[in-house]
Backbone bond lengths (Angstrom), bond angles and torsions (degrees), N, CA, C in turn:
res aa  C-N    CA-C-N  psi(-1)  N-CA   C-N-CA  omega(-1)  CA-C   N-CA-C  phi
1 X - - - 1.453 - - 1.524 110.65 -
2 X 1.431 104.76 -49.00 1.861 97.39 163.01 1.088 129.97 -34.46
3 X 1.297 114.54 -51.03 1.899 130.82 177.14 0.809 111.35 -39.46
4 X 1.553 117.17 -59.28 1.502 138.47 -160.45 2.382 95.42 -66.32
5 X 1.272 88.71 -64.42 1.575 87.90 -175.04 1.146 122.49 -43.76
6 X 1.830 106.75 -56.15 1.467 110.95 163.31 1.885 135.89 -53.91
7 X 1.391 116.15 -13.90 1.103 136.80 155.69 1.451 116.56 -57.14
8 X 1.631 106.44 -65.73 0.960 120.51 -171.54 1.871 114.38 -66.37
9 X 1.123 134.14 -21.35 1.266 154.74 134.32 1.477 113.47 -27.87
10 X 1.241 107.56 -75.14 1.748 99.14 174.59 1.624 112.53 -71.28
11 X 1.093 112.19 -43.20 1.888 92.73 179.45 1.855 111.98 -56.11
12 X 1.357 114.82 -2.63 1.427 114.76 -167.94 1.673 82.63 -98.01
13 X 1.151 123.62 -69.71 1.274 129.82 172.45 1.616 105.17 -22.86
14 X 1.672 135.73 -81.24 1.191 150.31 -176.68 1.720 96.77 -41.43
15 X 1.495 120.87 -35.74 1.847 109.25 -170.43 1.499 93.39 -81.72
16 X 1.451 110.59 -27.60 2.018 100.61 -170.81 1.422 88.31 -62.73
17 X 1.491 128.71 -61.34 1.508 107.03 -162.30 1.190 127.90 -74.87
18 X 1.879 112.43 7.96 1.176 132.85 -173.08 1.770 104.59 -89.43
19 X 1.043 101.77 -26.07 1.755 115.29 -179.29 1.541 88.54 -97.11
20 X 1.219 145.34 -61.90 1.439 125.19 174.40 1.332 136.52 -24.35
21 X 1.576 98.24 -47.13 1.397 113.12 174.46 1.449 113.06 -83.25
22 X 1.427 129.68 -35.19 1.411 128.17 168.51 1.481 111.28 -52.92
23 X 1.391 140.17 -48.16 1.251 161.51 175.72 1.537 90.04 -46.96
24 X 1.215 116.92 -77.20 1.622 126.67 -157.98 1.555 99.85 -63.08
25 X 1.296 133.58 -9.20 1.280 125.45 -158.56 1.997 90.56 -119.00
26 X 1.123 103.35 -36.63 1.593 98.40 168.74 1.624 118.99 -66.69
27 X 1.392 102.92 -22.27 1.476 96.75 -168.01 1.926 95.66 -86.01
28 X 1.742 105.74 -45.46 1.262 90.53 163.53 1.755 140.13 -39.19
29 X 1.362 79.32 -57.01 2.109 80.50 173.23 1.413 112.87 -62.66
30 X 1.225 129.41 1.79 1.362 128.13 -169.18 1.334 105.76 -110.79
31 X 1.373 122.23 -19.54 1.362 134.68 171.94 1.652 118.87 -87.72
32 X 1.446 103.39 -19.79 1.318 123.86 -146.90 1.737 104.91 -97.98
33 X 1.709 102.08 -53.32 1.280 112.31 163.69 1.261 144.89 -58.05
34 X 1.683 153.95 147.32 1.040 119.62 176.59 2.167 89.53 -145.11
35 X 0.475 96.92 53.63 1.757 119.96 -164.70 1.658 105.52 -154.68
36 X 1.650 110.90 99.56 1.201 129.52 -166.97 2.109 87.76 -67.81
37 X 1.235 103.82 -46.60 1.662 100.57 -134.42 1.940 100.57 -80.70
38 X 1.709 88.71 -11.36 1.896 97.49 165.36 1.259 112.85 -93.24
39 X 1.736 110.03 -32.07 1.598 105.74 169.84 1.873 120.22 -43.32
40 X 1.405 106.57 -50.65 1.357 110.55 -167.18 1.552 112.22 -93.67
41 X 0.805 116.12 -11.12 1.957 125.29 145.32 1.200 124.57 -55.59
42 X 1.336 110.02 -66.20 1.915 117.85 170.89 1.584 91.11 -54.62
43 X 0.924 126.44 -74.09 1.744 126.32 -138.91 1.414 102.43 -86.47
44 X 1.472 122.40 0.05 1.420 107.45 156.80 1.338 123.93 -97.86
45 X 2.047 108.15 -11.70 1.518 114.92 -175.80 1.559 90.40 -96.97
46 X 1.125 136.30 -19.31 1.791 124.69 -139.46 2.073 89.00 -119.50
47 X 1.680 81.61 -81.29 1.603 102.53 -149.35 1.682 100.48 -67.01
48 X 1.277 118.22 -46.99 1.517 122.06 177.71 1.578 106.53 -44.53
49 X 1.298 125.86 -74.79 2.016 131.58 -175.34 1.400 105.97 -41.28
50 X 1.605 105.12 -39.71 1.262 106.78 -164.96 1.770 122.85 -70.48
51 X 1.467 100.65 -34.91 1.614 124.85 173.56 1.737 99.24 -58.81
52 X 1.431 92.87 -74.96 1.398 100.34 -158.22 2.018 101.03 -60.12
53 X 1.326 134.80 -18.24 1.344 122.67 165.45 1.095 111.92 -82.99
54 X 0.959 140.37 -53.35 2.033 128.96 154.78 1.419 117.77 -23.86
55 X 1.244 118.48 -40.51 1.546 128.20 173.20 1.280 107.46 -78.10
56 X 1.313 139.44 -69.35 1.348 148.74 173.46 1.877 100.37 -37.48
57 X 1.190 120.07 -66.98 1.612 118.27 172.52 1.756 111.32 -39.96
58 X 1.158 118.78 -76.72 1.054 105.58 155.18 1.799 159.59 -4.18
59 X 1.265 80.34 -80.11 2.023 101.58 152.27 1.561 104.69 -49.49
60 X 1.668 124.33 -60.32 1.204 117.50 -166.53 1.462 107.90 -64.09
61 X 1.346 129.31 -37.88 1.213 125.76 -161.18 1.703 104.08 -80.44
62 X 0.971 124.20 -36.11 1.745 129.85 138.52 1.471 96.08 -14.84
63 X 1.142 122.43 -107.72 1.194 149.86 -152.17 1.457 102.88 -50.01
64 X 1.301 113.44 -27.30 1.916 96.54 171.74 1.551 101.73 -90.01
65 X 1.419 133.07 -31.50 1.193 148.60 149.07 1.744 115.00 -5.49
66 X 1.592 100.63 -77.35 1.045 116.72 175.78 1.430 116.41 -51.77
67 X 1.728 117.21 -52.69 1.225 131.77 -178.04 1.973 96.69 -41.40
68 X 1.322 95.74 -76.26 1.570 104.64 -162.10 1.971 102.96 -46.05
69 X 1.147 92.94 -34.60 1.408 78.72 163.06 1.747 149.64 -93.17
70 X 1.444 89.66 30.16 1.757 116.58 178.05 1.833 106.98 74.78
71 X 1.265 95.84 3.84 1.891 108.96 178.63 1.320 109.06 79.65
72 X 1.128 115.15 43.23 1.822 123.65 -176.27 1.212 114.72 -73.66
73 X 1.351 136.41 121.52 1.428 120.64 -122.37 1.915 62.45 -132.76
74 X 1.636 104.10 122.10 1.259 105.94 167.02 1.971 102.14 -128.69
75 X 1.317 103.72 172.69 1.038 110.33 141.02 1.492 142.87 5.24
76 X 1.238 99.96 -93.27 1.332 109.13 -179.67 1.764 120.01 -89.33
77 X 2.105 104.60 9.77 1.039 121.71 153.53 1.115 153.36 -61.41
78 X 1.780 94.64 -33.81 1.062 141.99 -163.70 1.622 103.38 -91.99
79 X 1.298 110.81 -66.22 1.346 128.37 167.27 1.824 116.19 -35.14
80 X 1.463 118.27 -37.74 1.238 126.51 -150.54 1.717 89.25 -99.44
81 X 1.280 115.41 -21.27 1.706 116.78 178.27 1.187 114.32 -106.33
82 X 1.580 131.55 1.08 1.338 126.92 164.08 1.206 106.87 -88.02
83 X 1.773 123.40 -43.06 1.675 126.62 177.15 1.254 93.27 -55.43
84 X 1.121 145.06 -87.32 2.053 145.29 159.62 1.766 86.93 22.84
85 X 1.391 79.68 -85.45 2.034 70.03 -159.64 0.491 134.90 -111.88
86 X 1.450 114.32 43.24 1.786 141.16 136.06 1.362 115.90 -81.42
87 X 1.554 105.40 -31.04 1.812 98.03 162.20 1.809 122.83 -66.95
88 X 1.540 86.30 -31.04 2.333 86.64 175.18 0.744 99.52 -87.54
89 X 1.472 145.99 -22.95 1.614 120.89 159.01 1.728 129.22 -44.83
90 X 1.606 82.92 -54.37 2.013 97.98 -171.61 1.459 92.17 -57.01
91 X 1.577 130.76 -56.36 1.251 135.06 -156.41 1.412 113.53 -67.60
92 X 1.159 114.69 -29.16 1.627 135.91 -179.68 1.548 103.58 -67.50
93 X 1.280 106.84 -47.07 1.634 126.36 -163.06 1.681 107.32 -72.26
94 X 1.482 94.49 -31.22 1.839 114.25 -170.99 1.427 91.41 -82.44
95 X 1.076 131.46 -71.95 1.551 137.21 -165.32 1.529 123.27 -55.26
96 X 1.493 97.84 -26.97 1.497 115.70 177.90 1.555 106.07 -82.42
97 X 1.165 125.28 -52.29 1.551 118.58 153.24 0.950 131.04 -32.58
98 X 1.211 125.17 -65.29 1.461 141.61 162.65 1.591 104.76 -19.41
99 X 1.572 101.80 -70.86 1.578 113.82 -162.22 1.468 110.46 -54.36
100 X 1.121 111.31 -36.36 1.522 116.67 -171.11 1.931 100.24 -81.88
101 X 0.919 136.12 -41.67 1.626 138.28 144.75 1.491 107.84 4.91
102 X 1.873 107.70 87.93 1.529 91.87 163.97 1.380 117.54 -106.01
103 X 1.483 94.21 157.69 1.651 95.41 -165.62 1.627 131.65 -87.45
104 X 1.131 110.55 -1.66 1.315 153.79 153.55 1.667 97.96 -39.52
105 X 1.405 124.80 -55.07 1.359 116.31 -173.37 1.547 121.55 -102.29
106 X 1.139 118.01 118.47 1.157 148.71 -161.25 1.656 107.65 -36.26
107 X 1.462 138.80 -75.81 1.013 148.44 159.79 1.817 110.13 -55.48
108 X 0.558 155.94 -14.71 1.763 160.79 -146.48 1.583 85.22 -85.35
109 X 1.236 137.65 -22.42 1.596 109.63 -179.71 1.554 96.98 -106.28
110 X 1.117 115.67 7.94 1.727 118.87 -160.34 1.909 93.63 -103.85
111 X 1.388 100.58 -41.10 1.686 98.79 168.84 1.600 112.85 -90.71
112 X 1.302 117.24 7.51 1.702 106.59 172.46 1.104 101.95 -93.68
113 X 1.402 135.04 -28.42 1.424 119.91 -155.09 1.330 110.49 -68.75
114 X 1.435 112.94 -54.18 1.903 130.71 174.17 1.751 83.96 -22.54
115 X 1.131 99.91 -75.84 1.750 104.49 -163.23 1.343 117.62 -29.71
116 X 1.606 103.90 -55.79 1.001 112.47 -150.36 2.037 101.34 -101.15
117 X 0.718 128.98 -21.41 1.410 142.21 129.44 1.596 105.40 -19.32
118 X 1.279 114.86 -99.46 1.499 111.88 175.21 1.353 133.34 -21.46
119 X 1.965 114.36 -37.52 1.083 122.90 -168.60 1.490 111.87 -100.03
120 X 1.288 106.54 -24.83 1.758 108.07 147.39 1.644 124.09 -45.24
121 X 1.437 101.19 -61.68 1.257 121.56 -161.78 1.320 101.03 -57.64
122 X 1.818 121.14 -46.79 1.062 110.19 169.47 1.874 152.75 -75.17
123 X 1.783 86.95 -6.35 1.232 92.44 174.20 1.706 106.64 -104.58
124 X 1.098 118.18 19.04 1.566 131.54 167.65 1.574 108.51 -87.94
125 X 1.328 102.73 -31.89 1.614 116.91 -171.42 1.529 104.49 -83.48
126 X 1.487 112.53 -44.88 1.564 125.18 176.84 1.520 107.78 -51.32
127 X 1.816 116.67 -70.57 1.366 107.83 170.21 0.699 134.09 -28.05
128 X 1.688 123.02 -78.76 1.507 138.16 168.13 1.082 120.76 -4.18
129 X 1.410 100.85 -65.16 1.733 111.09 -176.31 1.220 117.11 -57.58
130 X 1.225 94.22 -57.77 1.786 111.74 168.90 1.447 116.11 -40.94
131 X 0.919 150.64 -79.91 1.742 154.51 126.23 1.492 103.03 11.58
132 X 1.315 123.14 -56.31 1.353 106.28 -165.76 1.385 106.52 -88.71
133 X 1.456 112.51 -13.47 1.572 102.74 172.41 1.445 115.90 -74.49
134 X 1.576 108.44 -21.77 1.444 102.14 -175.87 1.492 130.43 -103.63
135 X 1.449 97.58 -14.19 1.640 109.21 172.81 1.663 96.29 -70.75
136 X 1.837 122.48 -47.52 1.657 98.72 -172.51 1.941 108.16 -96.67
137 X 1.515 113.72 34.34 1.544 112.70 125.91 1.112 104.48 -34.10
């Protein structure tokens, strides 16, 4: 049963830096692009599935986590499921912008980015922290 926990520990570990790197790679393409109508093509076939299944892996591995541990609702339990869904909010909030983005208007990807820039930046900042508080547990 140790194995299993301690297993289950690093694959949670491997999705935090798995959402690190999804984060860092959205903010890249978001910096990177300057073509609204390929932006929202790539990032609804590529970068969007890809975020939200790094996140979703994650959450689950939580959730058997928690299980094996009789659901002992600590601290830094607590902490790890409010960032959760404060990240599908921000991401929800980003994508939903996006969608409504017509391409027809000239500046419309030139005022999303600020936005959407920020809301990267900040859930890059959220992880991080998060991760580093819990790897030096």
């Amino acid at each position: 049963m140790n194995e299993m926990y301690t297993m289950g520990l690093s694959l949670h570990s491997f999705g935090a830096i798995g959402i690190l790197v999804a984060i860092f790679v959205n903010l890249f393409v978001l910096i990177s692009y300057t073509e609204l109508k390929k932006y929202k093509r790539h990032n609804s076939i590529i970068y969007w599935p890809f975020t939200f299944t790094v996140l979703s892996a994650v959450i689950f591995t939580g959730v058997i986590m928690m299980a094996a541990k009789h659901l002992d609702f600590t601290f830094a339990n607590i902490a790890m499921i409010v960032v959760s869904i404060i990240l599908i909010v921000l991401e929800a909030k980003r994508i939903k912008s996006l969608k409504y983005l017509s391409v027809e208007k000239e500046h419309a990807f030139a005022a999303y980015k600020p936005i959407a820039r920020t809301i990267l930046q900040l859930e890059f900042l959220l992880v991080l922290l998060l991760s580093i508080w819990m790897w030096l547990l």
